[in-house]
NUTORNU-155412 format. One record per atom (N, C-alpha, C): residue in three letters; x, y, z; atom name; chain. Coordinates in steps of 0.2 Angstrom, whole numbers, plus 5000, padded with zeros to 4 digits. Example, Ala and Ser with C-alpha at 12.3 -4.5 7.8 and 13.67 -1.06 7.14 Angstrom:
<rs>
R/ALA/5066/4972/5039/N/A .
R/ALA/5062/4978/5039/CA/A .
R/ALA/5066/4984/5039/C/A .
R/SER/5064/4989/5035/N/A .
R/SER/5068/4995/5036/CA/A .
R/SER/5064/5000/5039/C/A .
</rs>
This chain:
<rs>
R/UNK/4722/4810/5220/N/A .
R/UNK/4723/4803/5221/CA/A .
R/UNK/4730/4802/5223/C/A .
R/UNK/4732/4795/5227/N/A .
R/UNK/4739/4796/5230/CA/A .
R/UNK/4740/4792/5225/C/A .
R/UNK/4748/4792/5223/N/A .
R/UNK/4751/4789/5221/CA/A .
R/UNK/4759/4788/5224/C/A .
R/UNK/4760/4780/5223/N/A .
R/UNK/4768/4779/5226/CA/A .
R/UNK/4773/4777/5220/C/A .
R/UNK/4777/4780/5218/N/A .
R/UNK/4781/4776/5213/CA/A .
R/UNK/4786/4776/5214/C/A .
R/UNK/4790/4769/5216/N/A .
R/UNK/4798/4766/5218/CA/A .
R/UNK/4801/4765/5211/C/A .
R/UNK/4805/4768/5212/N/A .
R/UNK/4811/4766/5207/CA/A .
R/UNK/4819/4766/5209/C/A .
R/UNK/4824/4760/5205/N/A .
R/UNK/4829/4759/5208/CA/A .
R/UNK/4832/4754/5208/C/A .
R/UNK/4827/4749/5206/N/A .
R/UNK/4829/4742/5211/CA/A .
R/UNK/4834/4739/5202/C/A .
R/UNK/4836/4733/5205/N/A .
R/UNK/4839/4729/5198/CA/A .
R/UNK/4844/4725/5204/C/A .
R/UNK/4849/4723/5196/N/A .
R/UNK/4854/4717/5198/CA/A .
R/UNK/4858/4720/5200/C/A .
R/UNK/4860/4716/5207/N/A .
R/UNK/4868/4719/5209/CA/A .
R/UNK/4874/4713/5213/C/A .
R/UNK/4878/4712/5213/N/A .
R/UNK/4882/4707/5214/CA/A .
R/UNK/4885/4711/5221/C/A .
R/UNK/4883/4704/5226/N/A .
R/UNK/4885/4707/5233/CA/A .
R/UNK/4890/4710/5233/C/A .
R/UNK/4890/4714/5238/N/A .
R/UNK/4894/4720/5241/CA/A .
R/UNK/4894/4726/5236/C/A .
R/UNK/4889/4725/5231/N/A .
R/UNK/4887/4732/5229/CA/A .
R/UNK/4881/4736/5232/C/A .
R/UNK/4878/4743/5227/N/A .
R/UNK/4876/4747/5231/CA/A .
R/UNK/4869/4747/5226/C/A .
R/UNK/4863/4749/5228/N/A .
R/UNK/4858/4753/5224/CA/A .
R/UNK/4855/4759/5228/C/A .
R/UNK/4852/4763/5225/N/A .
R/UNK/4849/4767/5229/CA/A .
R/UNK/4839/4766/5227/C/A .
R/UNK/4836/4767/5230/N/A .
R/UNK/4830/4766/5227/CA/A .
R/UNK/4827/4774/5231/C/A .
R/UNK/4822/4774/5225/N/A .
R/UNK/4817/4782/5228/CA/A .
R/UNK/4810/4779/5227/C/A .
R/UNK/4805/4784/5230/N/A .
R/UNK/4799/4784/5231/CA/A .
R/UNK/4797/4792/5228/C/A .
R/UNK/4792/4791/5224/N/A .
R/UNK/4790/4799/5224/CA/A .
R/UNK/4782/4799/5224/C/A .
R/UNK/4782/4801/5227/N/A .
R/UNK/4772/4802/5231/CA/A .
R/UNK/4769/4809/5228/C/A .
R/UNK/4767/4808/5226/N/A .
R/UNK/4761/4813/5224/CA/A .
R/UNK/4752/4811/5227/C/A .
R/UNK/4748/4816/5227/N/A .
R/UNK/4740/4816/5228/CA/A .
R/UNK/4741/4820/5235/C/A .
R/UNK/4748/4821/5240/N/A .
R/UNK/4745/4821/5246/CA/A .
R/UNK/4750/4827/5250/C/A .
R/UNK/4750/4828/5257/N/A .
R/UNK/4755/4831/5261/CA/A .
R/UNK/4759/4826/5265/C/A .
R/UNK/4765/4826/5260/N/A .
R/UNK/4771/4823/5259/CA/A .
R/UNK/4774/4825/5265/C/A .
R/UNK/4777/4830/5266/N/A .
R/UNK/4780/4831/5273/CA/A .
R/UNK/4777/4828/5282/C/A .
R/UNK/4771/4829/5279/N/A .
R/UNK/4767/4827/5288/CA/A .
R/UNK/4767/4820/5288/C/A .
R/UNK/4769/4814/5285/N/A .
R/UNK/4768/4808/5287/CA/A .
R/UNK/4775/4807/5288/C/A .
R/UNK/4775/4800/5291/N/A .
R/UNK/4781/4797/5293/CA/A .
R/UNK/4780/4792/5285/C/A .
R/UNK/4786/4788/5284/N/A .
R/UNK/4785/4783/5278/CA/A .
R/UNK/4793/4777/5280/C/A .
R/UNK/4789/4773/5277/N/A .
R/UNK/4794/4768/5278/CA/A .
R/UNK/4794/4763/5271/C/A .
R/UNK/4800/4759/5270/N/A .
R/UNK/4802/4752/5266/CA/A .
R/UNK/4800/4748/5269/C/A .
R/UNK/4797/4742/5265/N/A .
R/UNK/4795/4735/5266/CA/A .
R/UNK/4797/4731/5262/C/A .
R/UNK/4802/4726/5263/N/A .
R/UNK/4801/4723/5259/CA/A .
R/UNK/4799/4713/5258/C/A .
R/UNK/4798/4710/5252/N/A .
R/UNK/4796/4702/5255/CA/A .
R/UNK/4798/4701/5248/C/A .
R/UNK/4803/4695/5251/N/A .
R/UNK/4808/4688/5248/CA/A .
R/UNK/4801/4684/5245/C/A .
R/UNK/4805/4680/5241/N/A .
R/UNK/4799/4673/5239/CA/A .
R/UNK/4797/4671/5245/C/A .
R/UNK/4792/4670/5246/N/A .
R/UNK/4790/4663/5252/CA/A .
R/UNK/4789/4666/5258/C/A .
R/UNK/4790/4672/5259/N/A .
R/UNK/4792/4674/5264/CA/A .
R/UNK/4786/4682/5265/C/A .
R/UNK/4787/4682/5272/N/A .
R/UNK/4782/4688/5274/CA/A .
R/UNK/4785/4695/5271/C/A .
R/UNK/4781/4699/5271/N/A .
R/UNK/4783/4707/5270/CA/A .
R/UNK/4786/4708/5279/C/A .
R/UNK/4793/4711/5278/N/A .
R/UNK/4796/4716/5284/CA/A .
R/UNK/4797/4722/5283/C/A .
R/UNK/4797/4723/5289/N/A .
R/UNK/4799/4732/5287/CA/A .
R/UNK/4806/4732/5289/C/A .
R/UNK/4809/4737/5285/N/A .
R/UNK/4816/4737/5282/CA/A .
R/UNK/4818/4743/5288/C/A .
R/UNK/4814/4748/5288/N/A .
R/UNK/4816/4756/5288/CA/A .
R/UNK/4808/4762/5288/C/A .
R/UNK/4812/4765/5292/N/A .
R/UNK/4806/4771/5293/CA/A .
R/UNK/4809/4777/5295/C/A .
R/UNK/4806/4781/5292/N/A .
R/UNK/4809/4789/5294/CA/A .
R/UNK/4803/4795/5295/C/A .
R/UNK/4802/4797/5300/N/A .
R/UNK/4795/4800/5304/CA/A .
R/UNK/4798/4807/5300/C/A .
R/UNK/4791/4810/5300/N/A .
R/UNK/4789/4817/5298/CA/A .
R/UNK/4796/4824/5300/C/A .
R/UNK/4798/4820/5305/N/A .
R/UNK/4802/4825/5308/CA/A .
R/UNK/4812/4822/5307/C/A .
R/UNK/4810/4817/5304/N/A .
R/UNK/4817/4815/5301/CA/A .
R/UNK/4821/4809/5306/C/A .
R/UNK/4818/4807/5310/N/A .
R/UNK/4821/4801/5314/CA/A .
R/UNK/4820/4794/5312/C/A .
R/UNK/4824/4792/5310/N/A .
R/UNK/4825/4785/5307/CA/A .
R/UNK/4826/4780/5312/C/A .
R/UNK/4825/4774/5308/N/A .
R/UNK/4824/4768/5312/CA/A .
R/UNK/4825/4760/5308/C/A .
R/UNK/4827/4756/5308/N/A .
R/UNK/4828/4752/5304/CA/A .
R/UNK/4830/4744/5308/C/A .
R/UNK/4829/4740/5304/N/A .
R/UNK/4828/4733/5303/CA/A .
R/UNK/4835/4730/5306/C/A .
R/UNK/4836/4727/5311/N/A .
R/UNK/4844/4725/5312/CA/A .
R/UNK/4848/4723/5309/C/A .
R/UNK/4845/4718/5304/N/A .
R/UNK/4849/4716/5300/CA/A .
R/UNK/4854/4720/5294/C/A .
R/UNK/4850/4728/5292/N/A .
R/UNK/4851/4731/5289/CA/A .
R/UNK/4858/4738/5293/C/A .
R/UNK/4856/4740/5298/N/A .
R/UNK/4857/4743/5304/CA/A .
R/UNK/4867/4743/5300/C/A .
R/UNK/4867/4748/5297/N/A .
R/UNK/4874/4751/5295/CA/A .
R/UNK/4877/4751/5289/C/A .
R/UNK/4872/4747/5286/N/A .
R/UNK/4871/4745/5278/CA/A .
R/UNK/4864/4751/5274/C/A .
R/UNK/4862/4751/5275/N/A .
R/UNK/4856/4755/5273/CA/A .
R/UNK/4854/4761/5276/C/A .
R/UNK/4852/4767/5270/N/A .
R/UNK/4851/4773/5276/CA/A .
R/UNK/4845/4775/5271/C/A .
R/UNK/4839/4776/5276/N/A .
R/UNK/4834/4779/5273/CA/A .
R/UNK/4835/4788/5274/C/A .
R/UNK/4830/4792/5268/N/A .
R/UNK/4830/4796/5271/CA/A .
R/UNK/4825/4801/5266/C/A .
R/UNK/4824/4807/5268/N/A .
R/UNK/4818/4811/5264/CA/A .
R/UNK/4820/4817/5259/C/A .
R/UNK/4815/4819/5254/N/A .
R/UNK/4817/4825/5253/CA/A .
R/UNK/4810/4828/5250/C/A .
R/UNK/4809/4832/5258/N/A .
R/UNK/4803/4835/5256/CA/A .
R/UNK/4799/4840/5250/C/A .
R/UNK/4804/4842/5250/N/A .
R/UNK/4805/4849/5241/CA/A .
R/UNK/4802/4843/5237/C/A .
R/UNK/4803/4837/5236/N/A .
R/UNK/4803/4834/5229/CA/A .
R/UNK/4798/4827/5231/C/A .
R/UNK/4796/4827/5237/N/A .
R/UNK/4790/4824/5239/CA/A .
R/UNK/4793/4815/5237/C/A .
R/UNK/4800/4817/5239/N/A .
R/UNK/4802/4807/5238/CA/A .
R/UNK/4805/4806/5245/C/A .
R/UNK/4807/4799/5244/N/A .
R/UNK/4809/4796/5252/CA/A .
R/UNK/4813/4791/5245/C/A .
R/UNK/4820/4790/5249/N/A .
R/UNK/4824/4787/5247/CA/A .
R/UNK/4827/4780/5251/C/A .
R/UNK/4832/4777/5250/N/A .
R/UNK/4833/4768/5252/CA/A .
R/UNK/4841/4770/5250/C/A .
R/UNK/4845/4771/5255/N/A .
R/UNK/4851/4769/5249/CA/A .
R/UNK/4855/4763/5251/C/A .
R/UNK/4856/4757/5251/N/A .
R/UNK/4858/4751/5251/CA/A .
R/UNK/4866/4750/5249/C/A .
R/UNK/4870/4750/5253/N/A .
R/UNK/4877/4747/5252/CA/A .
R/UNK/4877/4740/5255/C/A .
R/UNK/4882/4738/5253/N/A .
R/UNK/4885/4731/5255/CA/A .
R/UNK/4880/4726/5255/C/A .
R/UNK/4876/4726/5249/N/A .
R/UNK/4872/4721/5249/CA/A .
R/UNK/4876/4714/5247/C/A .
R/UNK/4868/4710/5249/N/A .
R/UNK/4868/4703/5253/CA/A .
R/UNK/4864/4699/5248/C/A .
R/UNK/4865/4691/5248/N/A .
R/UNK/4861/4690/5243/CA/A .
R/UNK/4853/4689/5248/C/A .
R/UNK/4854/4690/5253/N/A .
R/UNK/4847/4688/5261/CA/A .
R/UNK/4844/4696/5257/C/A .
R/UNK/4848/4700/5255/N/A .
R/UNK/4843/4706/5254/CA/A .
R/UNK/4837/4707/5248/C/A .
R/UNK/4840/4702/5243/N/A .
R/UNK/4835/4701/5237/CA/A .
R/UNK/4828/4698/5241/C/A .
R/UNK/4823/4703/5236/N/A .
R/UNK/4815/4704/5238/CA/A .
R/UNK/4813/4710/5232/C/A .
R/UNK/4807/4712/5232/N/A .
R/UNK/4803/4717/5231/CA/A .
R/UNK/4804/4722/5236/C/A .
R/UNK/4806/4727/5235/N/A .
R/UNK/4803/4734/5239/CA/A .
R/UNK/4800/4737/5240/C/A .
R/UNK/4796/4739/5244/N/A .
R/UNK/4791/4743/5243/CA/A .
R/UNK/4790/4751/5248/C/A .
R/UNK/4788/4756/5247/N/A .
R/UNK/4789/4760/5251/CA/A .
R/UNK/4779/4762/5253/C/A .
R/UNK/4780/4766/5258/N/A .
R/UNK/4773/4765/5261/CA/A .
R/UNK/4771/4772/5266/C/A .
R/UNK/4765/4774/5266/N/A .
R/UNK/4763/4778/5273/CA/A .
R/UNK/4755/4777/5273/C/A .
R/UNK/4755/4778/5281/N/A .
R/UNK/4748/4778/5282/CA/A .
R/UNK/4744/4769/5278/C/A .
R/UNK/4740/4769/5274/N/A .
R/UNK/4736/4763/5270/CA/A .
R/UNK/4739/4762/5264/C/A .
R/UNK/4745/4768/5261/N/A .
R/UNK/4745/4768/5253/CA/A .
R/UNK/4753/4764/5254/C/A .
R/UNK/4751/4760/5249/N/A .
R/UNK/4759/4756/5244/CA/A .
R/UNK/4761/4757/5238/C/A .
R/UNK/4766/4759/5237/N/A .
R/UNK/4768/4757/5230/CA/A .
R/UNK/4766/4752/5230/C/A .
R/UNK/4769/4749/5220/N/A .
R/UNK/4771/4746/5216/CA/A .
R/UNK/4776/4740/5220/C/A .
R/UNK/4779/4743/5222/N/A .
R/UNK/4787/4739/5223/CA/A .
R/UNK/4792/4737/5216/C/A .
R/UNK/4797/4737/5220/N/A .
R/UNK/4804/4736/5216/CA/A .
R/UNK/4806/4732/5217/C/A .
R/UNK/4810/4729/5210/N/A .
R/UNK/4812/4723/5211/CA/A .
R/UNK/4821/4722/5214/C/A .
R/UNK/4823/4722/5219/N/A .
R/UNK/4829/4720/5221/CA/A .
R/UNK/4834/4712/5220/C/A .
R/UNK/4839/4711/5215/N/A .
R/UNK/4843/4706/5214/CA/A .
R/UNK/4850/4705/5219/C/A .
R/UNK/4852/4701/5224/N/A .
R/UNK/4859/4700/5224/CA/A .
R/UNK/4861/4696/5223/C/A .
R/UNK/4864/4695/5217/N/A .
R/UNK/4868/4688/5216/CA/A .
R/UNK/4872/4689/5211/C/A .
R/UNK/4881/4683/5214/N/A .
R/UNK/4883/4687/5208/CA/A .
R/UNK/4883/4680/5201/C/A .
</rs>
């Protein structure tokens, strides 16, 4: 069975940092690409960030030097690290491949 578990999120006062992880079990971890989503109150799911099988990342503009995804095959997680947040960045995160979603996490910015 796959499973997604995010862990990471919480309160943080703009222009701090979190880092958020993903650890996937049931499946081969390496051959998928995986990405962050995440959705504000009121507002649709977006996609944050993506990083392919082969390690090429790609990301959301508004993010784009603030956020850096990335993987760590050995341990079967895909990570979020999040500087210089914004209170626009407070949502649930979620991370994804293929059909499966976490849970999601819950992301605060305010001071």
């Amino acid at each position: 069975q796959v499973q997604l578990v995010e862990s990471g999120g919480g309160l943080v006062q703009p222009g701090g940092s979190l880092r958020l992880s993903c650890a996937v079990s049931g499946t081969i971890f390496s051959i998928y690409d995986m990405s962050w989503y995440r959705q504000a109150p009121g507002k649709q799911r977006e996609l944050v960030a993506t990083i392919s099988s082969g390690g090429t990342t790609n990301y959301k503009d508004s993010v784009k030097g603030r956020f850096t995804i990335s993987r760590d095959n050995a341990k079967n997680t895909v990570f979020l690290q999040m500087n210089s947040l914004k209170p626009e960045d407070t949502a649930v995160y979620y991370c994804t491949f293929h059909y499966y979603w976490g849970q999601g996490t819950q992301v605060t910015v305010s001071s």
